[in-house]
Structure formats: C-alpha cells, structure tokens
N, C-alpha and C positions, 0 to 999 in steps of 0.2 A: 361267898364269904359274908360272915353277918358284921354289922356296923361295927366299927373299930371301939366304940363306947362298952357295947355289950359280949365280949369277950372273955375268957378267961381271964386271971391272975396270971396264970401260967404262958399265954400267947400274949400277952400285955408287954410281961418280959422280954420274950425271944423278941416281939417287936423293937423293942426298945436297945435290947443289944446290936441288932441291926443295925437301928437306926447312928447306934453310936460309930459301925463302925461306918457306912457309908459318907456318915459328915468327913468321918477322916480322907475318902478319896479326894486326892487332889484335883481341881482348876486340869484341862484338861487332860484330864487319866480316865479310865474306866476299868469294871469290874465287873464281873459275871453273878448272878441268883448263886450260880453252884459254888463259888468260890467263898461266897460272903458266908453262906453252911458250914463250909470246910474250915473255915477258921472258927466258926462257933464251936465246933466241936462234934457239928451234927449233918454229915455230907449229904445224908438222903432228905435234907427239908430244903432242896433250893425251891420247891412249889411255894414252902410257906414262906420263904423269902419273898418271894413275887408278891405273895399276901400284905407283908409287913410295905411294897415298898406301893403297895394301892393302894392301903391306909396311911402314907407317910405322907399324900398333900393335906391333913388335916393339924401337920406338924409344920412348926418352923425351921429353916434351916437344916433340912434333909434335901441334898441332892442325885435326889431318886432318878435322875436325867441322866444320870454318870454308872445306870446299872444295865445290863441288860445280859442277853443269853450268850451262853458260852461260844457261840457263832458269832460273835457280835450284831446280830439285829436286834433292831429298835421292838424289840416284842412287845412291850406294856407302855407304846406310844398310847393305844388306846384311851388310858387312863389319866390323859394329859390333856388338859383344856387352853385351847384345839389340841388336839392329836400331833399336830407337826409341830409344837412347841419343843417337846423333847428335842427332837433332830434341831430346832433353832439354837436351844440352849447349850446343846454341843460343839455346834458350828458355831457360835462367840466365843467357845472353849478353842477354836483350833481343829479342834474336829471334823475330817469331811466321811459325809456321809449320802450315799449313793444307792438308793432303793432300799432305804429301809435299814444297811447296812454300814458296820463302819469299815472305813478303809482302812489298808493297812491296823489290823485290830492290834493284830501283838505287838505293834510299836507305842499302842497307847493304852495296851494293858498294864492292870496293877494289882498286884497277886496281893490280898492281904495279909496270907500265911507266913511269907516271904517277909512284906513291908512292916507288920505290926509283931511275927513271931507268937509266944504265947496270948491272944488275946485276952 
C-alpha cells in the first residue's frame, strides 16, 4: 500500500469514511474489515478496509484496536507499535483475548449495519 499522503482523492475518502465510522465503535465492542464494507456500501473492499485501518495511526482518534477479521483475530496486530499493543488496548477495554483471538467474539460484536442503519 503506498503512503496514506500519496493516495488518491477517491481512497482518501473511503479512508475517511471508515475512519468515521470506526470512531463510532464503542469502548469495548468490536467490528470486523468485512462488516465496516458492508455498511459502506461496498461488501467486496474489507482488504481495503484493512488498508484504511494501517493508515489510521497517522490519524487522531481512530480506534483501529476495536477492528479485526470476521474470526475475531487480532490480524493487523502487526501494524501496532509493539504488535501486542492492540490485544493490551482490548484487554483495558474488557476484552479477553487468548492467542491472538478474541473470546467469546459475538458477545462483543457490533454490527454497524444494524447499529448506525443507513450510514
């Protein structure tokens, strides 16, 4: 993925609507790449969701920590300085989280299609 600077117009956006809605996940809930698509409007881009949420620690206030794959693993811990940051920042959420994955996920899933409706 090239630097979030040099980008389209057009990926700037989708970025950006992501970003708005992931601020809305609440304090411990989480949310899947494919899910956050499907309320955009566009189910086959949760890759580029993934994109938007490795360009989202150059943003404020995006809690990129509260996304992950539709299994619930911590997939794009990677991109987290250190790496086990994510799983930390879960776990002061309430969240337990046990190789990588979280427990009991659908008790702390939050569908945004559902939560926000038309976004």
């Amino acid at each position: 993925m090239k630097n979030f600077d040099t980008v389209s117009e057009q990926t700037k956006d989708f970025f950006q609507r992501v970003f708005e809605i992931t601020r809305l996940i609440p304090e411990g809930r989480v949310t899947s790449y494919g899910s956050i698509a499907k309320a955009l409007g566009t189910a086959k881009s949760s890759r580029m969701v993934g994109w938007a949420m490795n360009a989202s620690h150059k943003e404020k206030g995006i809690p990129a920590h509260r996304v992950v794959n539709r299994n619930g693993m911590l997939t794009g811990k990677m991109h987290f300085s250190p790496p086990e940051s994510m799983q930390d920042q879960l776990e002061k959420e309430g969240i337990v989280v046990v190789d990588d994955k979280i427990v009991d996920f659908k008790k702390h899933y939050w569908d945004p299609q559902i939560e926000l409706g038309d976004f």
